[in-house]
N, C-alpha and C positions, 0 to 999 in steps of 0.2 A: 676335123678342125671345128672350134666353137663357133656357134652361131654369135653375128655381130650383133650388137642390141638393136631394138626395133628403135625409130623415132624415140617415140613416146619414153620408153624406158632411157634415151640420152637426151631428152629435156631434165627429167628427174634427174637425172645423177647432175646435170649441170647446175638445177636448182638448188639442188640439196647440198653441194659444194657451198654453195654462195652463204647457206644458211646457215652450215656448221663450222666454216671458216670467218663467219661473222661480216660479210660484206652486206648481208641482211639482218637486221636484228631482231630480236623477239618485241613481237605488238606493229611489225613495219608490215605493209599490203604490196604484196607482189601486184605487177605491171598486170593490165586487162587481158580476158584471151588474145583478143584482136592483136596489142602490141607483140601479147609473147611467141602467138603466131608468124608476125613480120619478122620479129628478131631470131627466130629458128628454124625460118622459110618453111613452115608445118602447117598444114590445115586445121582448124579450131578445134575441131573432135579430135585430132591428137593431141591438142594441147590438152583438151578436159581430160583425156583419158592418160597423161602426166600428172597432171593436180589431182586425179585422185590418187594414183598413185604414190606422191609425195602427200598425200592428208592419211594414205596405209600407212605409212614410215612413220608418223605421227611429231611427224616436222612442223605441219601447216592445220588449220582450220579452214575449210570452207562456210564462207557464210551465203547462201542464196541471198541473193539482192544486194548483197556488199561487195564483195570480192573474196581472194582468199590472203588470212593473214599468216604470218609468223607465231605460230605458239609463244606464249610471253614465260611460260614457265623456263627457266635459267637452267642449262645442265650447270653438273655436277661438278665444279673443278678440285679434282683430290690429285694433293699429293702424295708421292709415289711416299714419302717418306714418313706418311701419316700411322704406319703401320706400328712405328718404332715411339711413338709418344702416345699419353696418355691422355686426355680431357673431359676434367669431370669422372662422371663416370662411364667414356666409351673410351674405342680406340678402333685405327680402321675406318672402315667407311661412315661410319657414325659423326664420326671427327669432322670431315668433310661435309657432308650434305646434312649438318647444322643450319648451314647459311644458306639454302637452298630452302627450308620446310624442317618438315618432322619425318626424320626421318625413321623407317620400319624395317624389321627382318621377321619374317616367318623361316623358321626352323624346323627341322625334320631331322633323328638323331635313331642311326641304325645301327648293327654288327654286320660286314659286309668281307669276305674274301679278294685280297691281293691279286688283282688278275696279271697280264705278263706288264700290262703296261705302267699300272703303279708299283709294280715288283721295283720294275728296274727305277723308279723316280723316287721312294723310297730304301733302295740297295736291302731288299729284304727278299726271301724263299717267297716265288707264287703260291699261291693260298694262304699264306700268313693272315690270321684276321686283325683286321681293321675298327676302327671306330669312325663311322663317317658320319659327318656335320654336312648336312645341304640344307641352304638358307638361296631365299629370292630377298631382294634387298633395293628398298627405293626411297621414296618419298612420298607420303599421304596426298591422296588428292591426283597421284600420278602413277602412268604405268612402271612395273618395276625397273631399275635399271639394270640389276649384275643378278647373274647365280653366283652364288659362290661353294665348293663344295670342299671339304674339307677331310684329307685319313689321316688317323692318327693311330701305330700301332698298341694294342690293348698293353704291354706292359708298359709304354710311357702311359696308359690313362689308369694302370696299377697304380702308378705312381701320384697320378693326380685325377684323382676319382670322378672329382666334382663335372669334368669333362663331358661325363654323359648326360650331364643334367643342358636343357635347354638353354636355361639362362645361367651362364659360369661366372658373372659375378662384375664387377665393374671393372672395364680393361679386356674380358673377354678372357680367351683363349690364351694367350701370349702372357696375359698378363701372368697367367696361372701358372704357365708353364716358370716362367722367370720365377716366381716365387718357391716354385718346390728346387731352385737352386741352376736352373738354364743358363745359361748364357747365349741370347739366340741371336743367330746370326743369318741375314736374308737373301736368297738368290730370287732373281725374278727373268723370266722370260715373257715377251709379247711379244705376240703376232695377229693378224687381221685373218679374218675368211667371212662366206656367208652363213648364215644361221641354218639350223640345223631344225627339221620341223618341230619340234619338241622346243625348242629353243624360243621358233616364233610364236610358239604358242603360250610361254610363259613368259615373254619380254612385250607381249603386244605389237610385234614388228613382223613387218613384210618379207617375203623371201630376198627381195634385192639391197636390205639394208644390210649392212656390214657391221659384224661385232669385233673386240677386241676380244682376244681368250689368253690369259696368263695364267703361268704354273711360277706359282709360287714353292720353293722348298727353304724348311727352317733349320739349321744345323745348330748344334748346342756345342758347347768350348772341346769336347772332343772330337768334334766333325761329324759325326753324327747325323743321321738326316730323321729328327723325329716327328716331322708334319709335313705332309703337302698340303696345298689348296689351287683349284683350278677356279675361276675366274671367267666370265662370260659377259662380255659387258656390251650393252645398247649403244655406240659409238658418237651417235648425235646426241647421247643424254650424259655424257661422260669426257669429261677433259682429263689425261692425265700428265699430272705437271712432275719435272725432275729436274732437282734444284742439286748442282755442285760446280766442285772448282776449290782452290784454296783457301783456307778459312771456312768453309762452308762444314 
């Protein structure tokens, strides 16, 4: 059986709840140890040893002689549908964390072999090679928010060359694709777990914060499935919003 969480680690999650469902807001001061000791019948040294805790997640700031606040920087609210417009010259997450900052991607663009498990999310023979896009993607000034990684079989990037180049042009990847004649069409999955150590080490987050991980796959008018991208996202730095219904 799993071990239950200590104290300490169920003040965090209760705080961190407050702060990402916005019952706290960015720049507000959490209650003193003393109070948040009485309110979670905990002795003070679990309390500190919660606030550090939540100051690793990089929800709070601790300030010695003040208290601890609420980080004032804003997550990210993207819509799910950001992916299918274009603005300016982004699209994706660009779109989004405009109004957030400046937002950044470092890019890293490899040839990489089909293993079983993007065989089958791809519908292509394991080993088949690949073209893979791995980008960390945030806001200046702030820790990143999402990996995002990217296969793309080498005769769709026969097709559209420029693919392997870092920077593909305004609009990105999609754009490209649509232009050498796509028609693409979006499946998306999401699901939550915790981080993966590799994970907290390039998202700046603690092993007890929870990310989001989506597989995104792209089909073209003949069903087709010619992109995946897997998706890794910092959960408290990311809201993702999905907008439908009639008329929509």
């Amino acid at each position: 059986m799993p071990r239950p969480p200590t104290k300490a680690q169920a003040i965090t999650s209760a705080l961190a709840a407050r702060i990402v469902e916005g019952e706290l807001d960015p720049g507000a001061w959490l209650p003193s140890e003393r109070e948040l000791a009485r309110e979670f019948g905990a002795d003070r040294s679990t309390v500190r040893r919660a606030l550090r805790m939540l100051a690793g997640q990089g929800l709070v700031r601790v300030e010695h002689g003040s208290g601890v606040q609420v980080r004032t920087a804003g997550r990210i609210r993207r819509a799910a549908s950001d992916i299918t417009r274009q603005v300016g010259g982004w699209r994706g997450f660009h779109v989004s964390a405009q109004s957030t900052g400046t937002p950044f991607t470092r890019t890293d663009v490899a040839e990489v072999a089909a293993d079983e498990r993007l065989a089958r999310r791809l519908a292509v023979p394991a080993g088949t090679r690949l073209l893979r896009r791995a980008r960390v993607q945030g806001v200046e000034g702030e820790p990143p928010v999402q990996t995002a990684t990217t296969w793309v079989p080498l005769d769709v990037v026969e097709r559209v060359p420029v693919l392997r180049e870092v920077d593909t042009g305004p609009g990105g990847i999609y754009s490209r694709l649509e232009e050498a004649g796509l028609a693409i069409v979006f499946e998306e999955t999401v699901t939550c777990r915790l981080p993966r150590a590799e994970e907290q080490e390039v998202l700046e987050i603690g092993p007890e914060q929870p990310v989001l991980t989506l597989w995104r796959r792209a089909h073209d008018q003949d069903g087709r499935v010619v992109e995946v991208t897997h998706r890794v996202v910092a959960g408290h730095r990311h809201e993702l919003i999905y907008r439908y219904g009639a008329g929509v």
